[in-house]
N, C-alpha and C positions, 0 to 999 in steps of 0.2 A: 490414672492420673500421673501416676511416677514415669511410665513410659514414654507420657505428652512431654512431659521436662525433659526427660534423656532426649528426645527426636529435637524438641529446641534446643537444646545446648549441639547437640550432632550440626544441626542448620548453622552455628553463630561457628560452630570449629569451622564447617566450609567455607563461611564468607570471611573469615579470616586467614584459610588458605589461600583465599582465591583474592584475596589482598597481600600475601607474600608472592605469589604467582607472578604478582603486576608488577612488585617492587623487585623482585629478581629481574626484568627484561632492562633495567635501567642498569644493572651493576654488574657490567662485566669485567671491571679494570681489576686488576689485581697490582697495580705500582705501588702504592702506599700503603705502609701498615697499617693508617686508621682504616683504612678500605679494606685492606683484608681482614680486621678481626670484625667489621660490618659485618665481608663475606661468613666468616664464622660463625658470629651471632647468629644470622641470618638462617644460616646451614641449622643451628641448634636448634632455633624457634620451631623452622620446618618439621624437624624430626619428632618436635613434641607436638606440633601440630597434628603430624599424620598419626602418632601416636595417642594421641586421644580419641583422633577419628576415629580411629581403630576400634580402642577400647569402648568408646560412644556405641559402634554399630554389633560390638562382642555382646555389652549390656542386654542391646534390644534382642539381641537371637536368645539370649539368656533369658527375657523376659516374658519371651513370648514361648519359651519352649518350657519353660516353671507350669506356664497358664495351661499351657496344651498337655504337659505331662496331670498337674492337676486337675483337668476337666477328663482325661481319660481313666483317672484312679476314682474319679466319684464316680463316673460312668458304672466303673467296674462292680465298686459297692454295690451302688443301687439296685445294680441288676442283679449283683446275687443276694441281696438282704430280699429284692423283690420274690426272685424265684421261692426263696426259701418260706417267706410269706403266704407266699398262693400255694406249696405244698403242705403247709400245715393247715390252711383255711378247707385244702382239700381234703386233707385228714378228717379231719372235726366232722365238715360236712358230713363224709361218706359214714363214720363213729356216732352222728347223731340222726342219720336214719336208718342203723343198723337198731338204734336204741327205740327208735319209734316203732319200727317193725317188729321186734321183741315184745315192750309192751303191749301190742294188739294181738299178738297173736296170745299169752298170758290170758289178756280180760275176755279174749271169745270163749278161752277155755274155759276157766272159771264161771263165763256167764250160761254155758252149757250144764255143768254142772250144779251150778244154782237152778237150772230149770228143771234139772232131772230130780232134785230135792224137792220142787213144788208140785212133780208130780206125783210123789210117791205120798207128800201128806196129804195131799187132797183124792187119792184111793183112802187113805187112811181113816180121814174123817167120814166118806162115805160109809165103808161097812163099820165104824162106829156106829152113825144116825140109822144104819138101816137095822142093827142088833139091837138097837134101844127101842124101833117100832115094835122088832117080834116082841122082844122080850113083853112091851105095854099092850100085846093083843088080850084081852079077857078068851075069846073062844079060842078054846082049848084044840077042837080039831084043825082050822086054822095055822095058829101056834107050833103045833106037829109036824106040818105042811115043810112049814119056811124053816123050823128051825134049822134042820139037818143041812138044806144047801146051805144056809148064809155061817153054821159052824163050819162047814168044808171051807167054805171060801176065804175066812178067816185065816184056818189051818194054813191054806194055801199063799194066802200073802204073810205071812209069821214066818214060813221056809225061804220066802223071800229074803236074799241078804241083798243090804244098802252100801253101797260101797261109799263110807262118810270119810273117804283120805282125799287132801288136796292132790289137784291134776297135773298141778304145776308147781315147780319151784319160786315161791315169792322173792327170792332173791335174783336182779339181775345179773346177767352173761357182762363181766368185763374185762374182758381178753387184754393184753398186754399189747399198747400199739406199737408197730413198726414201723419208727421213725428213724431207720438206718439211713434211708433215701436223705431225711434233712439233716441228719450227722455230718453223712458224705460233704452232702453242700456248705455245710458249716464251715467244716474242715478246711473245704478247698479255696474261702474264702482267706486263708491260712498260707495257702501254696503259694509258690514263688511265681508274679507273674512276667509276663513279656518284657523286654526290658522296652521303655521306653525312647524315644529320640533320640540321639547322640545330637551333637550340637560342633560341627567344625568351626576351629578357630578360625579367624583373619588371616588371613598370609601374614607372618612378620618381617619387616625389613632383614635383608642379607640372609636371609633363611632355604637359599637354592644353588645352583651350580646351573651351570650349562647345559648339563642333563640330569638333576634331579633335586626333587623338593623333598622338602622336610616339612610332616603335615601334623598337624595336634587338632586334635576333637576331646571335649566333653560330655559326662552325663549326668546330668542335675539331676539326679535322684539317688534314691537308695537300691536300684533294682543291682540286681545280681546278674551280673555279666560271664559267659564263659569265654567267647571270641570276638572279637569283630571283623566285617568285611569291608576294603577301603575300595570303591571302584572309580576307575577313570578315564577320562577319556580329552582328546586334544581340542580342540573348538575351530574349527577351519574360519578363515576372515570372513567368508562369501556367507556365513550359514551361525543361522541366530542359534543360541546355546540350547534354547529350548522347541529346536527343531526335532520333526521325528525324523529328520534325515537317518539313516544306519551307520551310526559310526563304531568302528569298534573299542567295546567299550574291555577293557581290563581290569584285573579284582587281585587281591593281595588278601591274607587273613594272617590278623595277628593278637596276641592277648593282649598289649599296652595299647594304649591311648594315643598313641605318636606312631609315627612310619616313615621311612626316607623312601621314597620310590625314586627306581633307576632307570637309567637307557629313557631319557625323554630324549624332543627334540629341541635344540636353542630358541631363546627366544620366542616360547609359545606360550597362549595359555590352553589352562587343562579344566576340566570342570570334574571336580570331586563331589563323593557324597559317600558317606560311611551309615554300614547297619551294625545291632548290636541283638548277639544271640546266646541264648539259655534256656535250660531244659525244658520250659515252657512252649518258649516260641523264638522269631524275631521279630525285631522291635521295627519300626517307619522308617522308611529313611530319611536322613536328617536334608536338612536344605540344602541344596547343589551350592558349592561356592567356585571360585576363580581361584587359580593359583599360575603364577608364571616364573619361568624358567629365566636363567638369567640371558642377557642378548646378546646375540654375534657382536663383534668387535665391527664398528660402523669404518667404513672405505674412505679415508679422503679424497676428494676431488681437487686432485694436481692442478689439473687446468683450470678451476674454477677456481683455486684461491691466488690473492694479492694482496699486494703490501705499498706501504710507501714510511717513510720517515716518521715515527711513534704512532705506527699502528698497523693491524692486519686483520684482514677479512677468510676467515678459514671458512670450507663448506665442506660439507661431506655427505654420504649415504648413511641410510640407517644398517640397509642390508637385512635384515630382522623382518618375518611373516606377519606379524605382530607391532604397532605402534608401542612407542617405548614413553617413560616418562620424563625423562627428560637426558643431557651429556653432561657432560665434564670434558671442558679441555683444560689441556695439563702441558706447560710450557716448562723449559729448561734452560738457563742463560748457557750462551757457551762462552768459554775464556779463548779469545783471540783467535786469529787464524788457525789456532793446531787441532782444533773441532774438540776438545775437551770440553765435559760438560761441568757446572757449579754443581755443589753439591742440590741447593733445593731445587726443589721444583713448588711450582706455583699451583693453583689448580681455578681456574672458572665453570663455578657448579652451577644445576637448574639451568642449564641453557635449554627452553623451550622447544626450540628448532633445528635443522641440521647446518645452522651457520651462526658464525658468533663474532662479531667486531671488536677487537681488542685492544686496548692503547698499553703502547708499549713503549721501551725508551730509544732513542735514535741512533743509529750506528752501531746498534747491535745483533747479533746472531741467533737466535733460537732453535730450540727441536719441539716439535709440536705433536702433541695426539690428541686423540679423544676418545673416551669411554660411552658407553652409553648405558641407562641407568634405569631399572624398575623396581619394583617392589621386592622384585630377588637377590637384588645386587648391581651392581656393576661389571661389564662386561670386562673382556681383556682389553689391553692398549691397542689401538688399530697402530696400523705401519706408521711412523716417524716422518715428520719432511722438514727439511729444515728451512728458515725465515730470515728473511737478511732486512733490517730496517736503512740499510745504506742508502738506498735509492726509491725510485719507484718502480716496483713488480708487477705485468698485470699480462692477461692473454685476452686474443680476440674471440668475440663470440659470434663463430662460426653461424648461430643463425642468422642475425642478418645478413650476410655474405649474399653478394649478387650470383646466382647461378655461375656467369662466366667468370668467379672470382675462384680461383685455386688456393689454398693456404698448404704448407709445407707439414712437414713430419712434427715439427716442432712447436708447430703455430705460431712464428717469427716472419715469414715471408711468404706477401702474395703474390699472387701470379694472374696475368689477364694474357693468355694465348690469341696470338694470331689468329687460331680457326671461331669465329663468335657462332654462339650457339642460334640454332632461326629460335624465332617468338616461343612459335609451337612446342618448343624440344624443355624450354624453360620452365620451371615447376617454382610458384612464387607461391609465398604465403606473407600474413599480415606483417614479419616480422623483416622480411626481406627488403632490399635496396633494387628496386624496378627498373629505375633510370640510372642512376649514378654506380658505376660497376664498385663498390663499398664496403667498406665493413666496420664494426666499431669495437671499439678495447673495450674488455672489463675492467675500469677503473675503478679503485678504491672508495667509497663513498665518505671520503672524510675531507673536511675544509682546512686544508692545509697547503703545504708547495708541495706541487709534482713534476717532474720532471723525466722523459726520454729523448731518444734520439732515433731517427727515421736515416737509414742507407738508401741510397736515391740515384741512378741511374740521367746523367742529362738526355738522354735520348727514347726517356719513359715520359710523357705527361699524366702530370700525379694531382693528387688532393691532400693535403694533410694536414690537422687539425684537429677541433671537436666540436662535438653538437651535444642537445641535448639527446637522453635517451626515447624522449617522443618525436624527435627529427623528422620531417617527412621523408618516407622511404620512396614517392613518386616524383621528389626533386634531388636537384645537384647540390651537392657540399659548397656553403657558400653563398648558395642562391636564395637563401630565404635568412628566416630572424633567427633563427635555433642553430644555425650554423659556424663558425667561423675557419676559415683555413685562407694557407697557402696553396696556392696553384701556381704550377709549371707548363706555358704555352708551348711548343717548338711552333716557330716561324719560318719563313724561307730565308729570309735575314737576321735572323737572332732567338737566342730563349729571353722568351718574356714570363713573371715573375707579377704571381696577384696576389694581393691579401683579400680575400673576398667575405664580405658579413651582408645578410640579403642582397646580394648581386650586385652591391658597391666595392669598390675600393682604391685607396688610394693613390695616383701615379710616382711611382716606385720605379727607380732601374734598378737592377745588382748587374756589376760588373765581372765578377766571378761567380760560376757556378756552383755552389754547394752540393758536395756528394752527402754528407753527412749534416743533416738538420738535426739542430737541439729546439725541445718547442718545452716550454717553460710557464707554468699554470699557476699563479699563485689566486688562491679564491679571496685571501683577506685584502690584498691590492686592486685585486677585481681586474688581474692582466694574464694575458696570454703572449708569450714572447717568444720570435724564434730564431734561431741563432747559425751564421755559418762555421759548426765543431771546429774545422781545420784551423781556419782564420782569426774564431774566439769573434766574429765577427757578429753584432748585432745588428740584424735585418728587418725587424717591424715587431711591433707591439700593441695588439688590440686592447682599447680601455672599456671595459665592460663589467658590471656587478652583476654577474650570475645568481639567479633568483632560483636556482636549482643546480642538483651535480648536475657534471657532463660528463662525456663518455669523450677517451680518443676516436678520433676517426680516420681510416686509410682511405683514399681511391686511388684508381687508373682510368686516365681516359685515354689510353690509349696500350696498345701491348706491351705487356714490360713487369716487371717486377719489383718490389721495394722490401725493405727488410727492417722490423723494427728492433730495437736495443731497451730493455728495458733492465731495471734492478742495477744504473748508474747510480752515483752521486755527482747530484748539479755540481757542475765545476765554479770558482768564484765569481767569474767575469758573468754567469748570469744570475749573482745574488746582489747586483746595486739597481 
């Protein structure tokens, strides 16, 4: 019954984790201090949280290893209070027909001799009655005859001696029994037995390194321990724990209760199990558990994170064999352009997954890492990158990229070469740009003002804009509803100049051609504006309430190349 309460209380600790779980994916900001002693709070509950799970699941190994240690020590009993039992029932037995065969053999004897008595008095009575007829004979010669033999025969049984001593001793044979045999078992119900189960603890929070843990096991009882043996072995991803795969398995012996074992590998876990031995024997082994090492330091992904004005989208690797529990990213203000850093640092714990959206304050500089986090500890800082909230940050994502679409070393500048690739040569998948030679930015998912600039060649015809991320990949930028861009004709008389949203748009001339385009996103105005840089010149402004982010987008329709400028600040003339 106690154990049914411990398992419910275990049940209400997890769905209480698994309700800070939900309420960590909302609280990644760390700007304000009532938010960060949230974050605090938050961080403490957890740790008592998992802390109770802990001790909740330590209970139930405790309590089921009490039951199995005391169903194997009444085992034990019974069996030798039984043994000892059935060799004294044996004794008796064998002791009470040694006594039956004793008495019988006594009363035949005796009953012989009592027959040898009945023989001797009834000769006796005979030549009595036959001396009483001579003697009553009247004829004398007669008388004569008989007397002589029947006085011989008399003579004759008179020399006769009676042997009147008992045959046998009326006292029974009671030999001293040999109950060494049930001594012994007595005894040894006395000796020290096996020891029983060892009982490994829980992993404890920060209780590892990189390559070694720190293990504790118990033994709920009284038995007498001389050593123990701790064996273990690594758990590969592909291959369940309680496979009989051959893994090698590893054994350590030591007198204490506790072990640090060394030279693991990072980021793994290991599946322990400890036995416990004395002069008797050894004991079961105890329940296999989990134990893991602390995690490689997880890899940012340079090209995958972006920023814009109070906020940033950081992404990373985990890097680790092993699934981890959660990161830690951990920011740094920097003071001014001399890249000095502030004294604190910030930290956003419990981040789920290996990316984390941040708001941050505008026009400023950060260094960013992140740790990744398990039941071992925390990993070391991965590599530093620094974060500039001045502008807007973002790179393209090379897979939608049209096959005949190039992107540069840097991932700032595409290229659509003269030689076009035939149909056949081209390798398209669902994410790719089919007809419009394409690509689209990783923009920051946050609804705020964004801002770059696009280097533009007049002698390239281009697309540039945004769409949404579902865009059709089998139409032209512009030509449909998820679209909107600028387009650049070359005529035989002139560049002509489109703003195109579903294959509309407005009759526009520009009189100069723009090398340098500012294209300008604000989501709570619900405007896209784009600008000629040199001139400070504004050129068109699509009025649309985006019902979802958009992503930049580049084309070429024709050979040529374009180069984008991100991590600017909007200049003033496009903040009216």
């Amino acid at each position: 019954m106690v154990l049914m309460d411990i398992r419910g209380t275990r049940l209400d600790v997890i769905a209480e984790e698994t309700e800070l779980q939900e309420l960590n994916k909302d609280m990644c900001s760390p700007q304000k201090s009532s938010e960060s002693d949230i974050d605090s709070t938050r961080n403490q509950l957890q740790e008592k949280v998992v802390e109770m799970e802990s001790f909740v699941g330590h209970l139930e190994e405790i309590f089921l290893t009490v039951e199995e240690n005391f169903g194997r020590r009444e085992q034990h009993l019974e069996q030798h209070y039984t043994d000892v039992l059935q060799t004294i029932s044996q004794r008796y037995d064998e002791r009470a027909a040694r006594l039956e065969d004793e008495k019988k053999m006594k009363l035949e004897v005796l009953y012989a001799k009592l027959l040898a008595c009945g023989h001797a008095l009834d000769a006796s009575k005979e030549l009595i009655e036959e001396a009483k007829e001579v003697y009553r004979n009247q004829d004398n010669r007669l008388f004569l005859k008989a007397v002589v033999p029947t006085i011989n025969r008399i003579e004759e049984f008179a020399k006769e001696e009676m042997d009147l001593t008992l045959a046998t001793n009326l006292e029974l044979e009671t030999p001293l029994a040999d109950l060494s045999d049930v001594k012994s078992m007595m005894d040894s119900i006395n000796i020290v037995p096996a020891p029983s189960a060892p009982v490994i603890n829980p992993q404890m929070a920060n209780s590892a390194s990189k390559t070694s843990l720190r293990v504790r096991w118990s033994l709920f009882s009284d038995d007498t321990v001389e050593f123990y043996e701790l064996y273990y072995r690594p758990v590969l991803q592909d291959v369940p724990p309680d496979s009989t795969t051959d893994l090698h398995v590893s054994k350590l012996k030591m007198k204490e209760t506790h072990c640090t074992v060394r030279e693991l590998l990072p980021g793994t876990q290991y599946e322990l199990w400890v036995t416990a031995t004395n002069t008797t024997g050894i004991s079961p082994a105890s329940e296999k558990v989990l134990y893991m090492t602390v995690p490689l330091a997880p890899v940012i992904k340079r090209r995958e994170c972006c920023s814009c004005p109070g906020a940033a989208l950081i992404r990373w690797e985990s890097g680790n064999p092993d699934p981890v529990d959660s990161y830690t990213l951990e920011l740094t203000e920097l003071n001014g352009p001399d890249g000095t850093e502030k004294g604190v640092t910030e930290s956003v714990v419990a981040v789920p997954t290996c990316q984390c959206l941040i708001q941050l304050q505008a026009g400023r500089h950060y260094h960013i890492s992140v740790r990744a986090v398990n039941i071992g500890g925390p990993s070391d800082r991965s590599e530093v990158i620094g974060i500039s909230t001045s502008g807007t940050f973002f790179h393209l994502i090379e897979d939608t990229a049209h096959p005949c679409l190039s992107i540069s070393d840097d991932g700032f500048t595409i290229f659509y070469g003269d030689d076009e690739l035939p149909i056949s040569a081209m390798a398209f998948d669902d994410n790719n740009f089919t007809r419009c030679v394409a690509v689209l930015g990783d923009l920051i998912p946050v609804r705020a003002r964004h801002y770059w600039e696009v280097e533009v060649d007049d002698r390239t015809e281009f697309r540039i804009g945004v769409a949404y991320e579902d865009t059709e990949r089998d139409s032209y930028l512009g030509g449909n509803a998820t679209s909107w861009c600028m387009r650049h004709i070359l005529t035989t008389s002139r560049h002509k100049y489109e703003f195109l949203h579903n294959g509309q748009s407005p009759d526009l001339r520009i009189t100069v051609n723009p090398v340098r385009i500012g294209l300008a996103l604000d989501y709570d105005q619900g405007t896209l504006s784009f600008y000629n840089v040199d001139l400070e010149q504004h050129l068109h402004t699509f009025q649309c309430h985006f019902q979802d982010y958009v992503r930049p987008c580049f084309g070429l329709d024709s050979p040529g190349a374009l180069t984008i400028h991100t991590g600017k600040e909007a200049p003033k003339y496009t903040l009216h």
